[in-house]
N, C-alpha and C positions, 0 to 999 in steps of 0.2 A: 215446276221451275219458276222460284219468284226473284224478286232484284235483288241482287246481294245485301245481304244486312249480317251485323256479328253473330255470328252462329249461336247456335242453345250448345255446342260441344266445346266452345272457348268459355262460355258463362258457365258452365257443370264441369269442364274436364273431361268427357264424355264424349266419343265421336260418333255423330249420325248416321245410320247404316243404309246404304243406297242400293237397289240392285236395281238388272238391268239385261236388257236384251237385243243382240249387235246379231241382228237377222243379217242374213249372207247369200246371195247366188252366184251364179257363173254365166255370162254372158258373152257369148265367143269365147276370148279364153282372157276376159278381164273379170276380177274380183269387184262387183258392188255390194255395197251395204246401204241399209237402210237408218236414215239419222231424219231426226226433227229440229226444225227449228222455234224455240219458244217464243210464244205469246205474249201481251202484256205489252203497256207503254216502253219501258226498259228497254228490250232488247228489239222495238220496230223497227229500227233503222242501222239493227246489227245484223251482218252475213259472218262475215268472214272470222273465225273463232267462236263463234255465239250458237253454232248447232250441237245438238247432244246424242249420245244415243240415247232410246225412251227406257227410261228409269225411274223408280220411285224411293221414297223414305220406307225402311221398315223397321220395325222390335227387335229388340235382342233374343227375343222367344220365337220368332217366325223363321219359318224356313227362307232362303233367298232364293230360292227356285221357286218357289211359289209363288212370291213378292213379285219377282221378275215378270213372270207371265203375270200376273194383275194388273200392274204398272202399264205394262205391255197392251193391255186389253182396253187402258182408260185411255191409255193416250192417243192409239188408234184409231178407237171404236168397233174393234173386232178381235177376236182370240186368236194368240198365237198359234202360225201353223203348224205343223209336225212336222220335225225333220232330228236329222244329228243332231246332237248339243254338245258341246264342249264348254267346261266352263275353266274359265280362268281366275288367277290367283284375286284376291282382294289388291287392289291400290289406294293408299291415301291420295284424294285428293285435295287442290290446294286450298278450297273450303276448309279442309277439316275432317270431311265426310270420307268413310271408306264405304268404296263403290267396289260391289260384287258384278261380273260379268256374266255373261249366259251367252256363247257363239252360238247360232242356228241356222242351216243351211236349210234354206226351203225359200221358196216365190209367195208373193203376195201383191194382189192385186190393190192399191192405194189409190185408185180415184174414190172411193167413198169412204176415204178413214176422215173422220171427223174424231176429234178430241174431247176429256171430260173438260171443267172449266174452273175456274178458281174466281173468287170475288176479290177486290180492295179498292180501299180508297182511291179516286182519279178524278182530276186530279189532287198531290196529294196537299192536304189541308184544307180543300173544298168540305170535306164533311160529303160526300156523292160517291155512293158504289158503285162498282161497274162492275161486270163481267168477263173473263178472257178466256181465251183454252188457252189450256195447258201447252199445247203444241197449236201453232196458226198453220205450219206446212211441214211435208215429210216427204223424203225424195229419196228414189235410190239413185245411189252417186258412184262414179269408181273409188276406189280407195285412196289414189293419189288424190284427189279432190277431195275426198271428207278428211285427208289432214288438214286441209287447208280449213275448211269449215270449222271440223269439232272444236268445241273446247280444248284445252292443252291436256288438261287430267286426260282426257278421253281419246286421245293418239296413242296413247300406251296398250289401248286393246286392239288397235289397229296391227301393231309390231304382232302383238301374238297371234292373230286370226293370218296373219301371212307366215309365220311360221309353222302352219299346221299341216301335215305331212298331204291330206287330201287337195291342198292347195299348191302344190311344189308344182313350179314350172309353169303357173298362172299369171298374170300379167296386174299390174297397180293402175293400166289406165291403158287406153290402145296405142299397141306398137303404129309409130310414125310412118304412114303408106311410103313404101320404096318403087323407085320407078318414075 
């Protein structure tokens, strides 16, 4: 996840292919998922629309389940865990990029996910590299709150992960204490 710049799929014609992994539990009976928010001068002083789910660039020849869980593993620092998967349809996002999903219902412990890192100029026209992770923090959140976070592209996996039949009668954030 770098700072938006004109895509290589607007200069080719060509759209970048994304996938991606929108890890899921049950908590009482509220739906969290697990989102990153990205690294990098850009988005420091962005919360609110600026989190993603952890995803990567792949080839037109790679599988996107495979993709996913790699992606999955860099941004972390650990390999995805085993649970259901459900994947849901490709979406263009407003990049340009079509982002593939992967739902996966399993826990994961996140105090020791650390991220891989990406270098660039910073700042820019210094001539001075730096280094960033990928992801600076990842939190599971209830559902109702990661609309609020994700990017816009990435609310649309939200709608399908609450319409999945194992999830009916689940909650987007906890019911308001009565009494």
């Amino acid at each position: 996840m770098r700072p938006p710049s004109r895509s290589s799929s607007e200069a080719t014609g060509v759209a970048k292919l994304s996938a991606g992994v929108l890890l899921h539990r049950v908590t009482g009976r509220v739906v969290e998922v697990l989102i990153g928010h990205p690294g990098g001068p850009f988005w420091a002083r962005k919360d609110d629309g600026a989190w993603s789910i952890p995803k990567g660039e792949y080839g037109s020849g790679e599988d996107p389940w495979q993709a996913a869980r790699r992606e999955f593993a860099e941004e972390l620092g650990c390999p995805l865990p085993p649970g259901p998967r459900v994947a849901f349809d490709p979406v263009k996002q407003p990049s340009g990029k079509i982002l593939t999903v992967f739902a996966v219902a399993a826990d994961l412990d996140i105090t020791h996910a650390r991220s891989n890192t990406f270098t660039m100029e910073w700042p820019k026209g210094s001539g001075r590299l730096q280094e960033f992770p990928e992801l600076d923090r990842v939190a599971w959140v209830p559902v109702a709150q990661a609309r609020t976070k994700l990017l816009t592209g990435h609310v649309v996996f939200l709608d399908q992960l609450m319409a999945q039949p194992h999830l009916a009668g689940l909650h987007e954030e906890a019911p308001e204490p009565t009494g």
